[in-house]
C-alpha positions in Angstrom: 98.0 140.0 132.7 94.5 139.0 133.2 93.5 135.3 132.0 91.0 135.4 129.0 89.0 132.5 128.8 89.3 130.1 125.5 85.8 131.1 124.0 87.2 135.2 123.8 90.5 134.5 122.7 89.1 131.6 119.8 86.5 134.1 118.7 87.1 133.5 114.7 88.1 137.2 113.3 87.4 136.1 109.9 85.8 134.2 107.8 87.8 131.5 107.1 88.4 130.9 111.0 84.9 129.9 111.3 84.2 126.5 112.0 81.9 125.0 109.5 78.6 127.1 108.1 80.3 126.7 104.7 76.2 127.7 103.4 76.0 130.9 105.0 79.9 131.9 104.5 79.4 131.3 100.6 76.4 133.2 100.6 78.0 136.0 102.3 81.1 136.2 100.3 79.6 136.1 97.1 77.4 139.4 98.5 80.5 141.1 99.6 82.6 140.5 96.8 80.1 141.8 94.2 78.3 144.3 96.6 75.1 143.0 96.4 74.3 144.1 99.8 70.6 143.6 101.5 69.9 146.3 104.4 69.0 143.5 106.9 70.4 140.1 107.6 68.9 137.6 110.4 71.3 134.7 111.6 69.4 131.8 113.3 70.4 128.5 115.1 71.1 127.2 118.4 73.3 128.7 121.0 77.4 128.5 120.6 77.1 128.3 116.5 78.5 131.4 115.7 75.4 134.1 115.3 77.0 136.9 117.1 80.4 136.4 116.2 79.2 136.2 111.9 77.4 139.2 112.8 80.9 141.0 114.1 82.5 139.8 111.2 80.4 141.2 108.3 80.8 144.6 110.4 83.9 144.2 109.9 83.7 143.3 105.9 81.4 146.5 105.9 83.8 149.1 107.5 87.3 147.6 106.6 89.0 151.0 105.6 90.5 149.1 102.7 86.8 148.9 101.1 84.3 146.2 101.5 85.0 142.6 100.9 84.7 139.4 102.7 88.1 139.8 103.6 88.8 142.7 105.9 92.4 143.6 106.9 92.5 143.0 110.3 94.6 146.2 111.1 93.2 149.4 110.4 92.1 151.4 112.7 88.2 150.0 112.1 89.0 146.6 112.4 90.7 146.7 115.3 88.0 148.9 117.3 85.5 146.3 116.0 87.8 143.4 117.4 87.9 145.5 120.8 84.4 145.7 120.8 84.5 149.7 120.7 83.9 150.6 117.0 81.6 153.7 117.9 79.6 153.0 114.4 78.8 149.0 115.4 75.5 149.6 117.6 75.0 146.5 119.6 71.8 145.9 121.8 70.8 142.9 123.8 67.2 142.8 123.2 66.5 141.2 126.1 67.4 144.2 128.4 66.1 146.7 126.2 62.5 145.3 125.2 60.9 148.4 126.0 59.1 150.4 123.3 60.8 153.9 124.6 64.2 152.4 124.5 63.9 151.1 120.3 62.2 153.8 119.4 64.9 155.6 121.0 66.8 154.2 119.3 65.2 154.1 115.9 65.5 157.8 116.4 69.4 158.0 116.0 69.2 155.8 112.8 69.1 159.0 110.9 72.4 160.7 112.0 75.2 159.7 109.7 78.2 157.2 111.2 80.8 158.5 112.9 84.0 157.3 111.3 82.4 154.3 109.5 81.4 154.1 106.0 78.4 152.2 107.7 76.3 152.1 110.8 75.9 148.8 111.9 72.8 147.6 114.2 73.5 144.0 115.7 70.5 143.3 117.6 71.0 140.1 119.7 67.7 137.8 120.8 65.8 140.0 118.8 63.1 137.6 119.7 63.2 139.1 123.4 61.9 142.2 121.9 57.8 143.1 122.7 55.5 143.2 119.9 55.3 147.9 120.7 59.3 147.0 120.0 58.5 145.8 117.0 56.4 147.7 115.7 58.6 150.8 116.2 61.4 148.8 114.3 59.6 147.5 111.7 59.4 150.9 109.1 62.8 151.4 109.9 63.8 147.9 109.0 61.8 147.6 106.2 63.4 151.2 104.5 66.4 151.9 106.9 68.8 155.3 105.5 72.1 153.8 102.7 73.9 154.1 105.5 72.7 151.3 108.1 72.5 147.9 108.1 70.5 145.7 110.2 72.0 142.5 111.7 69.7 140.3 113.8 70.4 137.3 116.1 68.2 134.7 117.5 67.8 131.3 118.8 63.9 131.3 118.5 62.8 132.9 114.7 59.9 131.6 115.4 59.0 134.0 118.0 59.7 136.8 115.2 56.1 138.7 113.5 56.4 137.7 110.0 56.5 141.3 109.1 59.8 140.9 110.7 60.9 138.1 108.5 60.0 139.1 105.4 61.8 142.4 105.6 65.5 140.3 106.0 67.8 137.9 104.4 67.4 134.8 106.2 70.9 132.5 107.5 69.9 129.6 109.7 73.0 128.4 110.9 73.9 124.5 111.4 74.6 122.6 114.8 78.0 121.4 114.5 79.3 118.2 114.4 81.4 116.1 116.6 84.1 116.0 114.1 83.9 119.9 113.6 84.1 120.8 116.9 86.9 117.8 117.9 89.1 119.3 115.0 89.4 122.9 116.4 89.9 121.9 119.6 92.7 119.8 118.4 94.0 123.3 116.1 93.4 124.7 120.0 96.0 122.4 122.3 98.2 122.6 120.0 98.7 126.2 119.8 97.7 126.6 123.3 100.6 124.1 124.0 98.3 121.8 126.1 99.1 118.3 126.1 96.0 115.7 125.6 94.7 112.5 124.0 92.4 112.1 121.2 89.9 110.4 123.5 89.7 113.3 125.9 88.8 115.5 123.0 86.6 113.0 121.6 84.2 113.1 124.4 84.5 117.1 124.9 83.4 117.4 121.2 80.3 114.8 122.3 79.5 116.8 125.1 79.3 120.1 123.3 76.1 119.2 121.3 77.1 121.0 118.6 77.8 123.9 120.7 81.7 125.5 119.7 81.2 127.7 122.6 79.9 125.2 125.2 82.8 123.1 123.6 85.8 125.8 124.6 84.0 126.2 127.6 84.3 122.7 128.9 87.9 122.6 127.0 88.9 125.8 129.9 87.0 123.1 132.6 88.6 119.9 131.4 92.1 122.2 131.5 91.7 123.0 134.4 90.5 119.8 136.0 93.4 118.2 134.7 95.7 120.4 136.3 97.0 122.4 132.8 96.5 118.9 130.5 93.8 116.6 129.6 93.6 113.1 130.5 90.9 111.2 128.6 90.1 109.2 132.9 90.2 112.8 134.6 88.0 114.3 131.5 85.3 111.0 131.4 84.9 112.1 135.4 84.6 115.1 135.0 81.7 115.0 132.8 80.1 112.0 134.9 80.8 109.9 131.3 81.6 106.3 131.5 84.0 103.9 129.4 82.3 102.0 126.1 84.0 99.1 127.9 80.9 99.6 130.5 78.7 100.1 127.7 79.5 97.2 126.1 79.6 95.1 129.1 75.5 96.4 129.9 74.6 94.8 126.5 76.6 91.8 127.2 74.9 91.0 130.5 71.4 91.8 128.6 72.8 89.3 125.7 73.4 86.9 128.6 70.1 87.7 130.5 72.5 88.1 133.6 70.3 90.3 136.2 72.8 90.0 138.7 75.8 90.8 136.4 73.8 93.9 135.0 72.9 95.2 138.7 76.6 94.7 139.7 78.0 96.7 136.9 75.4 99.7 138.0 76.6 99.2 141.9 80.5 99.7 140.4 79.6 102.5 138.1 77.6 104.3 141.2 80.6 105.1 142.6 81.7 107.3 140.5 79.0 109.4 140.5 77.6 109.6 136.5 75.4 111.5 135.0 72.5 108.3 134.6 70.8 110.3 131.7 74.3 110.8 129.9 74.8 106.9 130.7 71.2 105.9 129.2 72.3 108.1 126.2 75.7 106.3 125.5 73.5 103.0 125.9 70.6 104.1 123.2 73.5 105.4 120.9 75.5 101.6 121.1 71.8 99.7 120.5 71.4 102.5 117.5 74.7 101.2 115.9 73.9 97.6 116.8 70.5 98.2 114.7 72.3 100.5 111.4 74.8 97.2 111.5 72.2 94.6 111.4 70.5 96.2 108.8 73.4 96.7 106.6 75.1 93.6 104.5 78.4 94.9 105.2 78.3 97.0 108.6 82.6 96.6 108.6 84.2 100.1 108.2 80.6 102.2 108.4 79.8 101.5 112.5 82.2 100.4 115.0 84.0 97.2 115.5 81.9 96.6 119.0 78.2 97.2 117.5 80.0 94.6 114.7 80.2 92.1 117.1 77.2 92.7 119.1 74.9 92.6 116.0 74.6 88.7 115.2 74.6 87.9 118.6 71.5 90.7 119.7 68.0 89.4 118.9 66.8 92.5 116.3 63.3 92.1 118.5 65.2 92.8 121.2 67.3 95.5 120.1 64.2 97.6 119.3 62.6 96.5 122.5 65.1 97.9 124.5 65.9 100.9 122.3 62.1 101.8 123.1 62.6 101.3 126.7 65.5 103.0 127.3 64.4 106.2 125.2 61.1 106.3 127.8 63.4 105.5 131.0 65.5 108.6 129.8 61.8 110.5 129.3 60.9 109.5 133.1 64.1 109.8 134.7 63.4 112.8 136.2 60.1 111.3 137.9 62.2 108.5 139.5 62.7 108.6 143.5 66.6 109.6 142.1 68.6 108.6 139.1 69.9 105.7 139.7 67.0 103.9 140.9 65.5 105.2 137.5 68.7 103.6 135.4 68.4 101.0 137.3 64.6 100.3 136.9 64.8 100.2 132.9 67.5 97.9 132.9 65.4 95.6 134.7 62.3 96.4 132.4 64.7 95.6 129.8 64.9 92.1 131.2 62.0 91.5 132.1 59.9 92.0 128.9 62.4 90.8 126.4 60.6 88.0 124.2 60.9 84.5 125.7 62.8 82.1 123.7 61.2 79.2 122.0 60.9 75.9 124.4 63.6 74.0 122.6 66.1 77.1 121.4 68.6 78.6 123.8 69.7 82.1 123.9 72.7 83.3 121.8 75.2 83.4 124.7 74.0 79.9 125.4 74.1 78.5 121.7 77.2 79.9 121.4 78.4 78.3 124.5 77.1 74.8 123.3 78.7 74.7 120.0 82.0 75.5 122.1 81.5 72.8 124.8 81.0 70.4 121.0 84.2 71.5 120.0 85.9 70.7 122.8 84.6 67.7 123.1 85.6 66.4 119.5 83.0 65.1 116.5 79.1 64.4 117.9 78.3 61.2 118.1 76.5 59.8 115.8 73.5 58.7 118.0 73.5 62.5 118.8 72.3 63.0 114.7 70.3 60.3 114.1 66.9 62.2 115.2 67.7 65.1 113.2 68.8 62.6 109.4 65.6 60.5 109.9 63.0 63.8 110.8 64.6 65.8 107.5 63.3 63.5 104.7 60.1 63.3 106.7 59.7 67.1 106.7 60.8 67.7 103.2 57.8 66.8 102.2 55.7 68.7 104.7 54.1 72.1 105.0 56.6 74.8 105.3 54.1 77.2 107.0 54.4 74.1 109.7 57.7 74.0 109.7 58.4 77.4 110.3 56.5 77.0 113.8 58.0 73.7 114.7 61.5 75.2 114.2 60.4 77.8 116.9 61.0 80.9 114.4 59.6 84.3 115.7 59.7 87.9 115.2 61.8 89.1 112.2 63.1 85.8 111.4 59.5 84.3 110.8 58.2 87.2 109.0 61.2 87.1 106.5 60.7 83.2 106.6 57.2 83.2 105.6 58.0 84.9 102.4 60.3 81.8 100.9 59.1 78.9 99.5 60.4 75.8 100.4 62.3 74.0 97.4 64.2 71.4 99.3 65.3 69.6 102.6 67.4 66.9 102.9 70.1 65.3 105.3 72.8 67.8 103.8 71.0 71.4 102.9 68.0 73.4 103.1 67.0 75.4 100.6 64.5 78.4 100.6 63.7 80.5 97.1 62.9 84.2 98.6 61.0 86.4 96.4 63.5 89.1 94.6 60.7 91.6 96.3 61.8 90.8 99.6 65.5 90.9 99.1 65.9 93.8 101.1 64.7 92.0 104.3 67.9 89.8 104.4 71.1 90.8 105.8 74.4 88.8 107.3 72.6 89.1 111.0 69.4 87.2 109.6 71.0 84.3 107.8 73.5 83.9 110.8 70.7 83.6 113.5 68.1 81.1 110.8 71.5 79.3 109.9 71.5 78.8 113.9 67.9 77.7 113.9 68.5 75.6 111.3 71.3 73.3 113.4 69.2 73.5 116.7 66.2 71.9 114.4 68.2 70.1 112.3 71.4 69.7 113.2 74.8 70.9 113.1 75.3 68.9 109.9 72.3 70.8 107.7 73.7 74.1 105.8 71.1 76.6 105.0 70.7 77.8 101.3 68.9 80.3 100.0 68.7 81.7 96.4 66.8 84.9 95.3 64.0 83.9 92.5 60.2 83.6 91.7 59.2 81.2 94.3 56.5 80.1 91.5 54.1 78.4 94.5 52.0 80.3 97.2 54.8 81.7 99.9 53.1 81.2 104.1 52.8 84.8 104.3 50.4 84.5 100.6 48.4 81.6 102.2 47.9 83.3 105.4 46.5 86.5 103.5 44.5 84.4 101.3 42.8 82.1 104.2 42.2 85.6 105.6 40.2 87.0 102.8 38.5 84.1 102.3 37.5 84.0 106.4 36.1 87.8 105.9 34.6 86.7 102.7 32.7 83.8 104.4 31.6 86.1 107.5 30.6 88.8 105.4 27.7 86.3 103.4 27.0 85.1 107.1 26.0 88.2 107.8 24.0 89.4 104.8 22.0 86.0 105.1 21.6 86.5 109.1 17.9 86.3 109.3 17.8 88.9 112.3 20.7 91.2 110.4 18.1 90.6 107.7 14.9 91.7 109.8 16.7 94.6 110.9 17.7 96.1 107.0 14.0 95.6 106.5 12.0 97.2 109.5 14.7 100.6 109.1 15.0 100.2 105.5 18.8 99.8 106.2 22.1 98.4 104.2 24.8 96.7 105.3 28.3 98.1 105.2 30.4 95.1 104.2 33.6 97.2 105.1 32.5 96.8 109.0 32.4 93.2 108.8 35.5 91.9 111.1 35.9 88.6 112.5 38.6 87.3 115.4 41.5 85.7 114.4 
């Protein structure tokens, strides 16, 4: 017996073996079940989401010889012509071979004739979008008032292609990409009946690779079967879809963390020799910043994104996070224009080095901190010489501007933006404490008070604990005082102007006014 390949044999047959769609399948059942039939349906979405295959199945709901209902036998004599693809009374045309006026009005002209052995006869027209605008014509009267016996079911990926006069005349189904977990959950249902041994990760990465695609899914499940020799091995499966290990994903952010060029250009070299697919690689990369950035921005990340992007967060820069995010999404945009692909992976790797934000003069980079307040440790308690600049410049300071303070502790970015909204209450020898407006909550997470608590002890010392308490500040925050000064700079420019004795000469000899809103001045 002939082999038939997984995407045949998994066809769903009903219903309820369809893989998500849960919007269209209600709709559908609830029309079946109280016969509230429309003459023509259209199913939309991507490829490998089921169109087709819904289309086949509410033929089959139509002609079950037990009556209509959403759920057909399976075994009578119209079912399983339907399944076998040779129910005389299911009409199916690929409208990309037959977009010739002559061949639909052809045949538009058997419409008419009563089915066969069917109660109905069933048009499934596939890419209907493939169909000329003559084709359309000579379908649309029939569409729009078709004999009680035919029904109309179209498929395509591109509706909006279709002549509105199309649209209107049918019930509407636009079905879903599906999801990783979807489409990892079947193919699990699949091994195991199939009798094919494999590991969650190999599965894992198939259902990635699909994108959303069942069909593209069972195809590469046949590949990764094959590849395997008759099993799936997550190693064999990751090279046969030129994918690489989060460990490698992890270790690129690591040596960007560590601003390691040499460390980052190694780890490409190693990875080169297994051939990947460099676009598939950026992608991985993008997706681990992306959780990096959802876990910074959340106050408790733990259980929601992954243990790794956990880790990563207080220890990545946000700046730099969306730096390189932006970087690598338009490396993956040019990588086609690159001399070849790796050269292209390579290039915003470096880019991604080479215009992250420089680091204050006197603060060093989180590897680096972290690797200080280790070699302290080690070493036993600081001594106390160490701490005597940072005791005798806090009571100095705590009576000081905090706007100034905020520059002299070298704060940039997100960190001085949040910063500038607080008010200073208090700085001493033990504690500093900062009142944030309840307003500006939102801007603080677990990330941001880790990395100021560490700006804190390179300013400070290690000794200094950062407080801060959400009220009123009740005095004017740096970020009020800079707008203010800024109003009252355009204010000023804006009376220089009017009282400009040539501005003034000008209004006069055309009669002219002065637009105030125009009025700009250089920071």
């Amino acid at each position: 017996m002939s082999y038939q390949v997984l995407a045949r044999k998994w066809r769903p047959r009903t219903f309820e073996d369809m893989v998500g769609q849960g919007h269209v399948l209600t709709a559908l059942t609830n029309a079946l079940d109280s016969e509230r039939l429309h003459h023509a349906y259209l199913f939309t979405g991507t490829r490998g989401v089921g169109k087709t295959t819904l289309a086949r199945i509410l033929a089959k709901c139509l002609n079950c010889e037990q009556g209509v209902s959403s759920h057909p036998c399976g075994e009578c004599s119209a079912c399983v012509a339907i399944d076998e693809g040779r129910f005389v009374d299911l009409i199916e045309v690929d409208a990309a071979s037959r977009a010739r006026v002559e061949e639909t009005r052809d045949l538009m002209d058997n419409v008419q004739y009563a089915p066969s052995s069917g109660r109905y006869k069933v048009y499934l027209i596939d890419e209907v979008h493939m169909f000329s605008n003559h084709s359309f014509n000579a379908l649309l009267k029939t569409l729009e008032e078709p004999p009680p016996h035919v029904k109309f079911l179209l498929a395509t990926t591109e509706p909006k292609r279709l002549p509105v006069t199309i649209l209107s005349r049918c019930l509407q189904f636009n079905l879903k990409h599906l999801t990783a977990e979807q489409i990892g959950g079947q193919l699990q249902v699949i091994l195991e009946k199939e009798g094919v041994q494999g590991d969650a990760g190999s599965v894992q990465l198939l259902a990635a690779a699909a994108g959303g695609s069942m069909r593209d899914a069972l195809s590469l499940l046949d590949q990764a079967i094959a590849y395997g020799g008759g099993e799936l091995r997550e190693a064999l499966v990751r090279e046969m879809l030129g994918a690489v290990d989060s460990a490698d994903i992890r270790g690129y952010l690591e040596d960007l963390i560590a601003a390691d060029a040499d460390a980052l250009l190694g780890r490409v070299e190693r990875m080169s020799e297994h051939n990947p697919d460099y676009d598939a690689v950026l992608g991985e990369l993008l997706s681990a910043l992306h959780a990096v950035a959802v876990a910074q921005s959340l106050s408790d990340p733990a259980g929601i994104i992954d243990a790794d992007a956990c880790k990563l967060a207080p220890r990545l820069p946000a700046e730099d996070v969306q730096l390189y995010y932006q970087i690598g999404l338009n490396g993956r945009r040019d990588l086609a224009l690159a001399p070849d692909p790796r050269a292209g992976f390579e290039m915003t790797l470096v880019r991604m080095l080479a215009f992250r934000p420089a680091p204050p003069p006197d603060a060093a980079t989180p590897a680096d901190g972290a690797g200080k307040r280790k070699t302290a440790a080690a070493a036993g308690p600081k001594p106390a010489p160490a701490a005597a600049p940072a005791q005798s410049a806090a009571p100095a300071e705590s009576t000081g501007d905090w706007r100034q303070l905020i520059d002299a502790m070298g704060l940039t970015g997100l960190m001085k933006e949040v910063a500038g909204h607080c008010v200073l209450r208090e700085v001493d020898d033990k504690r500093l404490h900062l009142a944030l407006s309840p307003a500006q909550e939102h801007l603080v997470n677990a990330a941001w008070r880790e990395r100021m608590q560490e700006a804190v002890h390179r300013h400070f010392g290690e000794q200094v604990r950062l407080v801060i308490t959400v009220e009123e500040p009740g005095a004017e925050t740096p970020a009020q005082q800079r707008q203010r000064e800024e109003r009252e700079r355009l204010a000023a420019a804006q009376e220089s102007m009017e009282k400009d004795p040539h501005v003034r000469d000008l209004i006069d000899a055309f009669d002219g006014t002065l637009d105030k809103d125009s009025v700009r001045f250089q920071s």
